[in-house]
MDTraj code that builds the backbone (N, CA, C; nanometers):
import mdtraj as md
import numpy as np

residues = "UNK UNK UNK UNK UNK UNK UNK UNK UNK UNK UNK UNK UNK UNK UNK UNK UNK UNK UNK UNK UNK UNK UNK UNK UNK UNK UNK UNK UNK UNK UNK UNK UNK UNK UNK UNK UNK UNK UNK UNK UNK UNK UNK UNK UNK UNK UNK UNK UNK UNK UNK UNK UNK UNK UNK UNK UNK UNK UNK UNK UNK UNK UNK UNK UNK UNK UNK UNK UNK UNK UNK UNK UNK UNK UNK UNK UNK UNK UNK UNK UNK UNK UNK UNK UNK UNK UNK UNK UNK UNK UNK UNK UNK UNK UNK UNK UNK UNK UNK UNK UNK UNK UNK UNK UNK UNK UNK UNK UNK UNK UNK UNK UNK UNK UNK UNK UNK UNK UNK UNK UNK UNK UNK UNK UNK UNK UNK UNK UNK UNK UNK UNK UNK UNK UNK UNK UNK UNK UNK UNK UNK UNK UNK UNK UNK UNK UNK UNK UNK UNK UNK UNK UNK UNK UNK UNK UNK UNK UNK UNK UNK UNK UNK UNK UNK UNK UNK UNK UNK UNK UNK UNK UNK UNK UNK UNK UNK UNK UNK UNK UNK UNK UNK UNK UNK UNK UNK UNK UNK UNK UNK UNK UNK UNK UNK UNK UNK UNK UNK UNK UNK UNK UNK UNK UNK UNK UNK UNK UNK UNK UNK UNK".split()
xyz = np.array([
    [8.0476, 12.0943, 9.5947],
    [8.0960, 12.0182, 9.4794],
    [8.1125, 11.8715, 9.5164],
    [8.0459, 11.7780, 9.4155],
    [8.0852, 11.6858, 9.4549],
    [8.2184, 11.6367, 9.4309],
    [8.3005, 11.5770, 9.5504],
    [8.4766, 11.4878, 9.5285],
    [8.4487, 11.4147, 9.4074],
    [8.5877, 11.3661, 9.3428],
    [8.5774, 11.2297, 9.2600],
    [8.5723, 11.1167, 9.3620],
    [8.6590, 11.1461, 9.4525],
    [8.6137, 10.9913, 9.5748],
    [8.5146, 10.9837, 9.6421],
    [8.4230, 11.0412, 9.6019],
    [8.2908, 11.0183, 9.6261],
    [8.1721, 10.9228, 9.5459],
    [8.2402, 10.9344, 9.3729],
    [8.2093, 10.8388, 9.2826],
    [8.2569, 10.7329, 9.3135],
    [8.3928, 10.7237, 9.3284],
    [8.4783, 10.6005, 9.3675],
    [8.4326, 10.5284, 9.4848],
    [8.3794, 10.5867, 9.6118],
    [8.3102, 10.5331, 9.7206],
    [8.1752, 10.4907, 9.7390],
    [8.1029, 10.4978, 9.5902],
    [7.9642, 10.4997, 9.5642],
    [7.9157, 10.3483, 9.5866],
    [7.9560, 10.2627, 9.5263],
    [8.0193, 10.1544, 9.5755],
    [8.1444, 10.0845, 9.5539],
    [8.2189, 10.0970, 9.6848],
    [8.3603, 10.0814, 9.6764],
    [8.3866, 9.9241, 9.6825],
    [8.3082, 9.8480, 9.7826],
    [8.2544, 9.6938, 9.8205],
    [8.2840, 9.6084, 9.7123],
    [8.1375, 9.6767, 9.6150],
    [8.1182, 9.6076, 9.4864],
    [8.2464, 9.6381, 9.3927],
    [8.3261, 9.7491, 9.3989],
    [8.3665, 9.7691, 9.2602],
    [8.5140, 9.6616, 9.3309],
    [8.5602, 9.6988, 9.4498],
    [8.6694, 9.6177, 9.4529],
    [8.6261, 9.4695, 9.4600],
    [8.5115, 9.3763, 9.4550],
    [8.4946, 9.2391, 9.4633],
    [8.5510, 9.2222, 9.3212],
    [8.4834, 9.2789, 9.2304],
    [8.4410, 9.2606, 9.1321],
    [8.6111, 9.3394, 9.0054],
    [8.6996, 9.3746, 9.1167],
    [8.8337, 9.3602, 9.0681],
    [8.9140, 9.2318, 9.1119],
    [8.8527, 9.1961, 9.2054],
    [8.9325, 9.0914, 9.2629],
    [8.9135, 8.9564, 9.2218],
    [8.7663, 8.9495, 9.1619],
    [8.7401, 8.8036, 9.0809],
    [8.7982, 8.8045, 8.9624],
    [8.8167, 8.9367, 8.8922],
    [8.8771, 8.9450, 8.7819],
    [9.0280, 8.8912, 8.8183],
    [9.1003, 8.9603, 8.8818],
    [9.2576, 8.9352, 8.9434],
    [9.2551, 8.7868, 8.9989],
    [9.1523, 8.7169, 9.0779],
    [9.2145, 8.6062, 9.1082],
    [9.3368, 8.5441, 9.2805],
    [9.3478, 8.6365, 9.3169],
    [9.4095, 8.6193, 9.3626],
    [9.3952, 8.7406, 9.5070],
    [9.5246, 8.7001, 9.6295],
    [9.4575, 8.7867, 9.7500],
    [9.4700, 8.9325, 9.7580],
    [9.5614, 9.0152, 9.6758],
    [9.5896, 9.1251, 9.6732],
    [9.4799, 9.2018, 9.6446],
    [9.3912, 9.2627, 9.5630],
    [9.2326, 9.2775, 9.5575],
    [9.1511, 9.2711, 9.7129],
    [9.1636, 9.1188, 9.7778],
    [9.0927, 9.1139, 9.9016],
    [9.1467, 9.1759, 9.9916],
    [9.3024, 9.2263, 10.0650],
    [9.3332, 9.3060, 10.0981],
    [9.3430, 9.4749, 10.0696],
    [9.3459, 9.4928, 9.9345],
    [9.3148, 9.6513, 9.9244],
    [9.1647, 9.6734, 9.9735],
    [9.0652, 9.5549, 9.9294],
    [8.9456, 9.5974, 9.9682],
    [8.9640, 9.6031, 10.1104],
    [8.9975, 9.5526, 10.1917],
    [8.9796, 9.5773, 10.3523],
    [9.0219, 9.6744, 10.3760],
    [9.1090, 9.7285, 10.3287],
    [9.1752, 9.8596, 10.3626],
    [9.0959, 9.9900, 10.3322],
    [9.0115, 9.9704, 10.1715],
    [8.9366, 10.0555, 10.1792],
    [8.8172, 10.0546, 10.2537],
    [8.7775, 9.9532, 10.3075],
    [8.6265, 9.9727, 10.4180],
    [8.7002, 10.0238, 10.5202],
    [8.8211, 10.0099, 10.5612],
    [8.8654, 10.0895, 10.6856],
    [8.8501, 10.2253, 10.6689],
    [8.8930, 10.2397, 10.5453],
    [8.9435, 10.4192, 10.4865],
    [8.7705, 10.4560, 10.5118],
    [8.6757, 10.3960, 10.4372],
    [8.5410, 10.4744, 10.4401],
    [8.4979, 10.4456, 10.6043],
    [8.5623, 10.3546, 10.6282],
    [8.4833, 10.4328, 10.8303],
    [8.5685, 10.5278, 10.8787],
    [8.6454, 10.5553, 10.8515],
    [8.7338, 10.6553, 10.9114],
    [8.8718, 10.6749, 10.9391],
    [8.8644, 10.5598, 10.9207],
    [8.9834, 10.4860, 11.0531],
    [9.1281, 10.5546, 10.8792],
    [9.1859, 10.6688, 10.8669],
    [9.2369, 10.6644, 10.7852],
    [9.3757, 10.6985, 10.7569],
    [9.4580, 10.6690, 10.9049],
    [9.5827, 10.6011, 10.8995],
    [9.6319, 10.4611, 10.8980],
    [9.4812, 10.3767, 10.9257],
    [9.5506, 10.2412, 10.9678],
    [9.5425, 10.1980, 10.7866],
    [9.4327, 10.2890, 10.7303],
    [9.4139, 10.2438, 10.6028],
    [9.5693, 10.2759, 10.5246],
    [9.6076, 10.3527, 10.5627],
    [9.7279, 10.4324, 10.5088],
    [9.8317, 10.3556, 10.5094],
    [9.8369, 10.2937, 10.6244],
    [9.9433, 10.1966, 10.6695],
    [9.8821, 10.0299, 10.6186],
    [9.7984, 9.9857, 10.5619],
    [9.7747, 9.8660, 10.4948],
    [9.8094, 9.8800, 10.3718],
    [9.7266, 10.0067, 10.3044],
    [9.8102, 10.0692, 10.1721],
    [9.9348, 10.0585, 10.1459],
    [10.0176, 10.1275, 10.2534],
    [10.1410, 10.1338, 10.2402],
    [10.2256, 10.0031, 10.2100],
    [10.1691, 9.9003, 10.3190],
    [10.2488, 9.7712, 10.3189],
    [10.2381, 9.7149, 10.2335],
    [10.1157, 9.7131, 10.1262],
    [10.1066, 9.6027, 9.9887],
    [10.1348, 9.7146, 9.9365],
    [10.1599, 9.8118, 9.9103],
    [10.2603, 9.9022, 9.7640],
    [10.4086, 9.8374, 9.8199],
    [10.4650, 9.8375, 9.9004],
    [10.5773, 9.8123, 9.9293],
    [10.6154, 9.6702, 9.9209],
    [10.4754, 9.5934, 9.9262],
    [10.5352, 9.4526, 9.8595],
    [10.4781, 9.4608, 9.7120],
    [10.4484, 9.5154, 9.6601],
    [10.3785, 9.4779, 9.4777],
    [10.4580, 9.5672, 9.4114],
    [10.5228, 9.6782, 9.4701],
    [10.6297, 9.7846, 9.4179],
    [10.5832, 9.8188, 9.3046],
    [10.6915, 9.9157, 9.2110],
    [10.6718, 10.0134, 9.1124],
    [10.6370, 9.9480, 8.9703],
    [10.6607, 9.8211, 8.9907],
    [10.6917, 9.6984, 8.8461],
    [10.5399, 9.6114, 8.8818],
    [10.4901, 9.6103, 8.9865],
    [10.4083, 9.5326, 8.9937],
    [10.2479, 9.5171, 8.9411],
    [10.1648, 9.4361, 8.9283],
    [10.0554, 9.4501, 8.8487],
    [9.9365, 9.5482, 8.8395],
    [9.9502, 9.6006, 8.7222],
    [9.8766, 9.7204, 8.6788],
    [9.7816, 9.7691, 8.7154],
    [9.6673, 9.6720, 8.7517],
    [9.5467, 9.6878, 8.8080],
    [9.5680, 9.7087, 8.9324],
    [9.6674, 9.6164, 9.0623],
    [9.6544, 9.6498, 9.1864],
    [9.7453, 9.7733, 9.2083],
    [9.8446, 9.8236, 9.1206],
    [9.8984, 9.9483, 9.1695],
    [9.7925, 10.0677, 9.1007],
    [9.7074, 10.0445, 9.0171],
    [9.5941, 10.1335, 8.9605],
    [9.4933, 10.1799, 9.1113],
    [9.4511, 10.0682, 9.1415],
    [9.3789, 10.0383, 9.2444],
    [9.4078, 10.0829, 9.3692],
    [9.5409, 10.0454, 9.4348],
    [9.5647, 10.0720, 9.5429],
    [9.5874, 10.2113, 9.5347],
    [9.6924, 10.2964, 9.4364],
    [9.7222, 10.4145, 9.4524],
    [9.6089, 10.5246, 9.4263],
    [9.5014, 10.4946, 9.3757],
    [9.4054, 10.5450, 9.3491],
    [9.3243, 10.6020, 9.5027],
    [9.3349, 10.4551, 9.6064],
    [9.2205, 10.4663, 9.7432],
    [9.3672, 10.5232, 9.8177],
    [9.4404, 10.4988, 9.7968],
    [9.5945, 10.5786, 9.8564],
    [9.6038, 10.7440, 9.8759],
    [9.5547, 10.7689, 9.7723],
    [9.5856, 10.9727, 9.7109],
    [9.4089, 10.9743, 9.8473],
    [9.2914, 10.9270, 9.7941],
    [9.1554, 10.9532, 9.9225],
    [9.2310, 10.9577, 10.0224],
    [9.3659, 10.8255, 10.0948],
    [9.3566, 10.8569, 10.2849],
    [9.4797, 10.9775, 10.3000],
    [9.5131, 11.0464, 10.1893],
    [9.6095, 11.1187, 10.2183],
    [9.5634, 11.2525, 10.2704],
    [9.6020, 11.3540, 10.3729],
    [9.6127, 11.4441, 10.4329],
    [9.6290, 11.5971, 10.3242],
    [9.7857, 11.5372, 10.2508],
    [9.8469, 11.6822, 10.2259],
    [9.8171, 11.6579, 10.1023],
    [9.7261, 11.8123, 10.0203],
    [9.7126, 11.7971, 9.8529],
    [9.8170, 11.7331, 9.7631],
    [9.9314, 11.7820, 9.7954],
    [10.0777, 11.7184, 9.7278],
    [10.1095, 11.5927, 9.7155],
    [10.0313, 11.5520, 9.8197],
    [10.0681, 11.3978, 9.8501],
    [9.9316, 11.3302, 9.7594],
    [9.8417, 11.3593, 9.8076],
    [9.7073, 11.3114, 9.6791],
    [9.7393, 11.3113, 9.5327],
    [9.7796, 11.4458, 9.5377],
    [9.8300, 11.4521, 9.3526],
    [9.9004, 11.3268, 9.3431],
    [10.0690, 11.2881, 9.4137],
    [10.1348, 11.2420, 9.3896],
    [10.0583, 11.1290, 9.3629],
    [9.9753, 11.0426, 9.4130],
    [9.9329, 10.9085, 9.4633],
    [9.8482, 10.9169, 9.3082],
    [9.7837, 11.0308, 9.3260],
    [9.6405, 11.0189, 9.1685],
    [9.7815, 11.0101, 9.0524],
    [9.8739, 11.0579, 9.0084],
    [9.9746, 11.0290, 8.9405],
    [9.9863, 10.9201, 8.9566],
    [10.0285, 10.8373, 9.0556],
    [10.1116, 10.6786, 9.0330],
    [10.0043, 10.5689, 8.9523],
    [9.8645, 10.6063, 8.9719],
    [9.7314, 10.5840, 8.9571],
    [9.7041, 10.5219, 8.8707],
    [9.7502, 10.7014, 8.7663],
    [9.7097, 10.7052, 8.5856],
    [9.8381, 10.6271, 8.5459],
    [9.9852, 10.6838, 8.6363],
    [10.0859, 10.6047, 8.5729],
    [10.0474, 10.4365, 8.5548],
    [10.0341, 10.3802, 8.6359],
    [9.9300, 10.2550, 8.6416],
    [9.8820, 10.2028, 8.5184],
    [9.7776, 10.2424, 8.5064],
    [9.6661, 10.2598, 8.4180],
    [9.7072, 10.2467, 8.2990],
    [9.8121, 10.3471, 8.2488],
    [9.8658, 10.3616, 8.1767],
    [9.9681, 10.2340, 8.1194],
    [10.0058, 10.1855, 8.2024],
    [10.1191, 10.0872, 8.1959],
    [10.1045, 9.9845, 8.0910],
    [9.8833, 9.9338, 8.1246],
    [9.8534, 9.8277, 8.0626],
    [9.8621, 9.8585, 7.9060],
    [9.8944, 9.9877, 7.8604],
    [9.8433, 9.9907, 7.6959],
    [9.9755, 10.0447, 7.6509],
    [10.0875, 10.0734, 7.6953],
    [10.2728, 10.1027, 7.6439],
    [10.3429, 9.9830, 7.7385],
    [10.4817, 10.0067, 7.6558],
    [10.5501, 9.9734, 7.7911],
    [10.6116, 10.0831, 7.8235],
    [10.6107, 10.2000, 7.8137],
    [10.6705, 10.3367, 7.8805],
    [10.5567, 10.3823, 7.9462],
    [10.5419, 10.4442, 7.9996],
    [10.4239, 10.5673, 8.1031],
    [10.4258, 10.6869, 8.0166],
    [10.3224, 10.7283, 7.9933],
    [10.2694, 10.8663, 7.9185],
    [10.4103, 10.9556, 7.9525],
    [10.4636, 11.0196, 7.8162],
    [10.5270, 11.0994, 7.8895],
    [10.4862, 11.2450, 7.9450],
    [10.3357, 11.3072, 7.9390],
    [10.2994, 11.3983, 7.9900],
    [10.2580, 11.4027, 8.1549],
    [10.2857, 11.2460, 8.2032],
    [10.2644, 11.2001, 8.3193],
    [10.3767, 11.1793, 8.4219],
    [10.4873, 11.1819, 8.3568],
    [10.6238, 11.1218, 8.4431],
    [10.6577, 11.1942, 8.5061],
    [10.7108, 11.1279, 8.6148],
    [10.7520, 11.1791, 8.7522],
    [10.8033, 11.1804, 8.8306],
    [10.9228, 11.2626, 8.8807],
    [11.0463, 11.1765, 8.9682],
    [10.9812, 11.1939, 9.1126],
    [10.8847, 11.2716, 9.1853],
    [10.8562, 11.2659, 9.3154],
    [10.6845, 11.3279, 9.2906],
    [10.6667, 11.3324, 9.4526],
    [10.5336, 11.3513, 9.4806],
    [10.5133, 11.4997, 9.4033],
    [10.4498, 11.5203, 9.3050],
    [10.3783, 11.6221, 9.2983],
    [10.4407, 11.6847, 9.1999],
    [10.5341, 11.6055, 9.1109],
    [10.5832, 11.6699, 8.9702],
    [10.5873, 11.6447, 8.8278],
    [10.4252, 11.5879, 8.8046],
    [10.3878, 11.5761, 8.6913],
    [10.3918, 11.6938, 8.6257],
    [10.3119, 11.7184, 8.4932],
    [10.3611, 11.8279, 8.4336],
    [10.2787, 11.8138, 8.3000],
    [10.1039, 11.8080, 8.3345],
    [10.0795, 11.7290, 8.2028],
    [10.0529, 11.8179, 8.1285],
    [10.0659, 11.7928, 7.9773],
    [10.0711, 11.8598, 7.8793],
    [9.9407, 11.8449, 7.7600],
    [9.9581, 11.8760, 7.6303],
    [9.8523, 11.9060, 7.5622],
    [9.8366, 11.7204, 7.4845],
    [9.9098, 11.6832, 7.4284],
    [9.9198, 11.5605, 7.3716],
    [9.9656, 11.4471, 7.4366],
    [9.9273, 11.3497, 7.3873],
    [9.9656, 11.2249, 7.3748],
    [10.0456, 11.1494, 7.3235],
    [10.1806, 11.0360, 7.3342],
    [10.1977, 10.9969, 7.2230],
    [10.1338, 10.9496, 7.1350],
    [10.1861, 10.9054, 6.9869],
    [10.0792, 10.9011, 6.9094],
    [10.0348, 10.6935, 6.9586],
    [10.1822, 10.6206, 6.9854],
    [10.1368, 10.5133, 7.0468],
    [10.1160, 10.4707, 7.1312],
    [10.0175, 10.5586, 7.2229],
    [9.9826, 10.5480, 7.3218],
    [9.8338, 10.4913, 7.3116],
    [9.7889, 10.3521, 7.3703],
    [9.6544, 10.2943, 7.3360],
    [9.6107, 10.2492, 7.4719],
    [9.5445, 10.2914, 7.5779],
    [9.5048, 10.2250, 7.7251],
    [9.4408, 10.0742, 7.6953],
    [9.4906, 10.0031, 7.7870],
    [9.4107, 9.8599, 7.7702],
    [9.2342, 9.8815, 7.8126],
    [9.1579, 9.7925, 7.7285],
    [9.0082, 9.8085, 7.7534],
    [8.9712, 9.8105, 7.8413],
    [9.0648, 9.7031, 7.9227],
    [9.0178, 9.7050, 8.0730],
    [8.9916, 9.8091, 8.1665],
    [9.1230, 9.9219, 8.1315],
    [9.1372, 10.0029, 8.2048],
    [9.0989, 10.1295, 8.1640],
    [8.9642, 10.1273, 8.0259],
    [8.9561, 10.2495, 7.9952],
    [8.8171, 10.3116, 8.0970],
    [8.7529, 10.1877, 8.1310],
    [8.6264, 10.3027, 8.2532],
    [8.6779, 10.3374, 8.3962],
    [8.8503, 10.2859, 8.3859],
    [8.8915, 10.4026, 8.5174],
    [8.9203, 10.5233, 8.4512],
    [8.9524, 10.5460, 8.3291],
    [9.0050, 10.7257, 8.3048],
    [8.9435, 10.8348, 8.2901],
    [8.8006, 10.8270, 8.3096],
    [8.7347, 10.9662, 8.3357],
    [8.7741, 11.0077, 8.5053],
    [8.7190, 10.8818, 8.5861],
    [8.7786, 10.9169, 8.7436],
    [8.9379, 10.9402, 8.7674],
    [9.0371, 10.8788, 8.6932],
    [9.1171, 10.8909, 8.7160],
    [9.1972, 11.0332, 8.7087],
    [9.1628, 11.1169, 8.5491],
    [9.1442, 11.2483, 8.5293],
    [9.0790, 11.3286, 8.6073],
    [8.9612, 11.3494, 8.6303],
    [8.8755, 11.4080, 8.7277],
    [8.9503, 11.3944, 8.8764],
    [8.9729, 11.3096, 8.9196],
    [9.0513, 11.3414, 9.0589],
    [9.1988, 11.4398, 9.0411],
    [9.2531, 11.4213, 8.9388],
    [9.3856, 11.5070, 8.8956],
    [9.3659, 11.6124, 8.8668],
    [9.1776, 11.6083, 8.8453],
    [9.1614, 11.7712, 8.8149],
    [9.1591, 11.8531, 8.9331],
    [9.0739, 11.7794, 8.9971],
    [9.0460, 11.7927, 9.1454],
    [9.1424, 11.8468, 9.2488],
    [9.2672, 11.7902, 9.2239],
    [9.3881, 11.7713, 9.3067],
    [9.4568, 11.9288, 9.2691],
    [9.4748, 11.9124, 9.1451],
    [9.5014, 12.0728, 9.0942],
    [9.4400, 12.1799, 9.1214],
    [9.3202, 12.2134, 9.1328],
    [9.2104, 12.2979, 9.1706],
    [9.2740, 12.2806, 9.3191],
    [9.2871, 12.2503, 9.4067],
    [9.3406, 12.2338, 9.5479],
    [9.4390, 12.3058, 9.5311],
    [9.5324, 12.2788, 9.4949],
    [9.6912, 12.3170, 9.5040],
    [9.6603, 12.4661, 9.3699],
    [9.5721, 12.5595, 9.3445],
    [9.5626, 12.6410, 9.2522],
    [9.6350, 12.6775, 9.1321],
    [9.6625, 12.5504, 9.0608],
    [9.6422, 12.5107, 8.9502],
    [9.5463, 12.4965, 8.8491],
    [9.4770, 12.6340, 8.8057],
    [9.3704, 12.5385, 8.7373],
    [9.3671, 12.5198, 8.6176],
    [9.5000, 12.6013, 8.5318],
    [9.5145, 12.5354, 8.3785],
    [9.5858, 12.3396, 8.3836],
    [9.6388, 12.3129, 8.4898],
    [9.6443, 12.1609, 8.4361],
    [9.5279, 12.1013, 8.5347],
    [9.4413, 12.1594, 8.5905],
    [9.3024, 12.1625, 8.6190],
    [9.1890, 12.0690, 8.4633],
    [9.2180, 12.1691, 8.4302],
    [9.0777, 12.2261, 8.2705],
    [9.1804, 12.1232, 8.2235],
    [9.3082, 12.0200, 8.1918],
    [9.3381, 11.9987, 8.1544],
    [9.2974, 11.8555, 8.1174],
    [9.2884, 11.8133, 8.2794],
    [9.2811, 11.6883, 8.3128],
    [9.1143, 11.6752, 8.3130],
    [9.0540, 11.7746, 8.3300],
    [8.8965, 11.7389, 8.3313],
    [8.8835, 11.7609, 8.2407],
    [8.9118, 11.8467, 8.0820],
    [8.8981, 11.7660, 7.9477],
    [8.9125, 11.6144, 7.9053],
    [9.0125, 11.5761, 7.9843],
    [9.0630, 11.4529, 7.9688],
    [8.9321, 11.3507, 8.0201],
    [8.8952, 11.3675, 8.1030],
    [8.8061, 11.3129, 8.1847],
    [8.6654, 11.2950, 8.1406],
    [8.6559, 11.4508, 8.0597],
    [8.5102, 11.4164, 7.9573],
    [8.5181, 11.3515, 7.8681],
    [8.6603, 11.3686, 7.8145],
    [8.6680, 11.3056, 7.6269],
    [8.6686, 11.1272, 7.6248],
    [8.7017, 11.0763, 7.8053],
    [8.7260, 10.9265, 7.8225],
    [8.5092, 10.8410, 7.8572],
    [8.4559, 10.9807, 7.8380],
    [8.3779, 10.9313, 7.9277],
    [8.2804, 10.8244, 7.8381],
    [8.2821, 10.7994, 7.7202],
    [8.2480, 10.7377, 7.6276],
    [8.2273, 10.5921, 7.6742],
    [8.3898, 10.5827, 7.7476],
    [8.3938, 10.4129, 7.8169],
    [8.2525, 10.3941, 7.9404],
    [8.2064, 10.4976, 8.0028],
    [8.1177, 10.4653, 8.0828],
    [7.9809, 10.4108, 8.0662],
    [7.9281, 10.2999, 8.1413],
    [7.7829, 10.3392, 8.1187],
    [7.7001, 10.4186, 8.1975],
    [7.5608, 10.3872, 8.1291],
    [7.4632, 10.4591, 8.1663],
    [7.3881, 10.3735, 8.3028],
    [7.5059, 10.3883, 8.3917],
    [7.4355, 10.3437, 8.5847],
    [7.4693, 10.4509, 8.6494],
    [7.4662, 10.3849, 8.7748],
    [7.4679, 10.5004, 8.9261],
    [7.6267, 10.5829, 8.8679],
    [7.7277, 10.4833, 8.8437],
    [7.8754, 10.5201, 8.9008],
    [7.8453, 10.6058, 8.7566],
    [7.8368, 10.5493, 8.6113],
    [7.8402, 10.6642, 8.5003],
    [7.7954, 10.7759, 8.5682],
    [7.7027, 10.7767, 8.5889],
    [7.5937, 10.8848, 8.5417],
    [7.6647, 11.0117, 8.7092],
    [7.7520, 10.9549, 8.8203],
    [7.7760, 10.9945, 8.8937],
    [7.9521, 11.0981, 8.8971],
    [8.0024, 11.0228, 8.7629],
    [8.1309, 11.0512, 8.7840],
    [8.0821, 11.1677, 8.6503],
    [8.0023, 11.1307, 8.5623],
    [7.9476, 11.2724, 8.4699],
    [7.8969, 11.4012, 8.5436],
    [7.8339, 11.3916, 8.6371],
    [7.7857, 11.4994, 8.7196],
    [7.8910, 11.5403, 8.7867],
    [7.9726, 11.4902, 8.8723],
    [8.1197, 11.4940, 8.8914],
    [8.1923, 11.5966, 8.7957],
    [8.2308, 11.5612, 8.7161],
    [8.2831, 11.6366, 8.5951],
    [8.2305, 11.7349, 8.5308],
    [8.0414, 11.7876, 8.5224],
    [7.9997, 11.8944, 8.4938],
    [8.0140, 12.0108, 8.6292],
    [8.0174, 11.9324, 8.7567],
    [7.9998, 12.0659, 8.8715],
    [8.1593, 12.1117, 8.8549],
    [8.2916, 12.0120, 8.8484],
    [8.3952, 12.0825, 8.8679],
    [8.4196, 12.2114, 8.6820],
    [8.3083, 12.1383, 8.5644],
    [8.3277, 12.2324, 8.4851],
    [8.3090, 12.3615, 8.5352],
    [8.2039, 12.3333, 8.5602],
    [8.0938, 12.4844, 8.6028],
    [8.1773, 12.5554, 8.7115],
    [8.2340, 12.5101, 8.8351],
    [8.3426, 12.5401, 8.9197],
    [8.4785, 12.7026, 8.8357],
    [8.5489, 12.5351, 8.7653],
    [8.6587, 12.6670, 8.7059],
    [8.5822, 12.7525, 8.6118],
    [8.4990, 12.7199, 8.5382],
    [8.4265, 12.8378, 8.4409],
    [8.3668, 12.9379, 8.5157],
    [8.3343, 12.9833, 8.6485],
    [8.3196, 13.0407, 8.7284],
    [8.4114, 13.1178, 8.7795],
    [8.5387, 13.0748, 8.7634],
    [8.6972, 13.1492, 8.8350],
    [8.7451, 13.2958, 8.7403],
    [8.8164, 13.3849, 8.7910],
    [8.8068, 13.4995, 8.7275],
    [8.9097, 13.4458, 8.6352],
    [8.9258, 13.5113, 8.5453],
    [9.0246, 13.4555, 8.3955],
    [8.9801, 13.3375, 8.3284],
    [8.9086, 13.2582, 8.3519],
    [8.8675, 13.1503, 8.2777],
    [8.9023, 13.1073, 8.1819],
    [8.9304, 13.0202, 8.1030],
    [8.9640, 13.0447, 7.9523],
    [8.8549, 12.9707, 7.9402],
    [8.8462, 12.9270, 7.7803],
    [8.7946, 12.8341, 7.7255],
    [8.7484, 12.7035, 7.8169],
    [8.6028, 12.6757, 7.7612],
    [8.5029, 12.5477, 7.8706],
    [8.6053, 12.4497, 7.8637],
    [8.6113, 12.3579, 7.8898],
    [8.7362, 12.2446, 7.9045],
    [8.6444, 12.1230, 7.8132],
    [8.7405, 12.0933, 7.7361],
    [8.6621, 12.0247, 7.6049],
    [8.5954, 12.0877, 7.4539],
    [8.6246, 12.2231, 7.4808],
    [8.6488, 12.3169, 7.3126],
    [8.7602, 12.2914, 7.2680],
    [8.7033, 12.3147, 7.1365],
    [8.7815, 12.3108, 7.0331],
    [8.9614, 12.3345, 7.0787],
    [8.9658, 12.4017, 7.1944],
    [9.0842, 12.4604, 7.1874],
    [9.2080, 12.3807, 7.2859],
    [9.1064, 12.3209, 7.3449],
    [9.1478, 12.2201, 7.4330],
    [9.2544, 12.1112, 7.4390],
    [9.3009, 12.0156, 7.4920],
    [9.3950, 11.8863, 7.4924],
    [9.3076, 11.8207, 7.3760],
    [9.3831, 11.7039, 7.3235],
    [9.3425, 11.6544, 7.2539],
    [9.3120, 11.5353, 7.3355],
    [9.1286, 11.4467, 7.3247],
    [9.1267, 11.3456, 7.3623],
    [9.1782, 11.2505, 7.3804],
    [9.1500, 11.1226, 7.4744],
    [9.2269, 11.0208, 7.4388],
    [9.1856, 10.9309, 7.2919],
    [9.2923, 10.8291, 7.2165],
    [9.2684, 10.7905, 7.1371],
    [9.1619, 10.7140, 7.1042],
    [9.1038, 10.6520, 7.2154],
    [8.9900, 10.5882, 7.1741],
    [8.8450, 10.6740, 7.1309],
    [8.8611, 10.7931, 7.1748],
    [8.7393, 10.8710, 7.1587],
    [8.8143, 10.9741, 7.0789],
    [8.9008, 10.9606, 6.9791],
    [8.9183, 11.0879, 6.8619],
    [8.8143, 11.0371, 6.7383],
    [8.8023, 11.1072, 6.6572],
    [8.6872, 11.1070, 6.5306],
    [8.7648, 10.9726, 6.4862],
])
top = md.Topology()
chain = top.add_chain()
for i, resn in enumerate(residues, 1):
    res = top.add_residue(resn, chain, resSeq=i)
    for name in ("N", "CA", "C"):
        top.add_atom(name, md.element.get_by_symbol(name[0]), res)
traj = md.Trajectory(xyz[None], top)
């Protein structure tokens, strides 16, 4: 199967330059160093660069670099619990730019106790910017769940992940994080009990930008 941080690492170079001209500023040029460390290997020292700019940009700090950082954060982590937690702070992120509250199907007092559910609020709107991170961002949460054998908030989050995929285009990273998202379909639709394909009728309800 292919990882979601495998889309995300497809090019990691380019995608973090090309956050960082947007941002302006050095925080961007340091997460990127951290992630070329993380893709050679080296993935405590990455852990520990991570660590030090979350601990200076903290829980209040700007949307995109805590999107960003906690995102390549949950990849250098070890323990599934701890990935979940990190892919949570992620979407919480993400999320930030389009409320000023955090989803409440997302909230979370520690590593690994989200709890996501079927809906959305109804004023809940992601900023544009940040809508071609939420198929990856879902898809890794699906990912993370399937680990820890979870797989109804599994099917949950990779509904989520198809219904965002609208924001993508048609390049390497689209067309990579879609294949992404059909092998982990095919995955749980494969598991004994299965329910329903993830994205029927019966499913979460999309995000708002992609409802009828």
């Amino acid at each position: 199967m292919i990882r979601p941080e495998q889309v995300w690492q497809s090019k990691p170079e380019a995608a973090v330059t090309e956050q960082q001209e947007a941002s302006e500023d050095a925080v961007m040029t340091r997460i990127g160093q951290a992630v070329i460390l993380l893709h050679a290997g080296d993935r405590e020292e990455a852990r520990n660069r991570l660590g030090e700019i979350w601990s200076e940009i903290g829980e209040e700090g700007d949307s995109l670099h805590r999107c960003t950082l906690a995102h390549y954060m949950a990849d250098a982590q070890d323990d599934p619990a701890d990935e979940l937690a990190w892919d949570l702070r992620a979407l919480t992120a993400a999320a930030a730019d389009g409320q000023e509250d955090e989803p409440q199907d997302e909230r979370q007092d520690g590593p690994g106790t989200g709890s996501p559910q079927d809906g959305r609020p109804a004023r809940w709107e992601p900023h544009p910017a940040m809508r071609v991170f939420y198929p990856s961002l879902h898809l890794s949460l699906a990912a993370d769940y399937v680990k820890l054998q979870r797989p109804e908030a599994a099917r949950i989050h990779l509904a989520r992940a198809r219904a965002a995929t609208a924001a993508l285009s048609d390049d390497g990273y689209g067309n990579g994080v879609r294949a992404a998202i059909a092998q982990l379909e095919r995955r749980l639709a494969a598991e004994p009990g299965a329910g329903p394909r993830p994205g029927s009728g019966s499913g979460p309800r999309p995000f708002p930008e992609q409802s009828p």
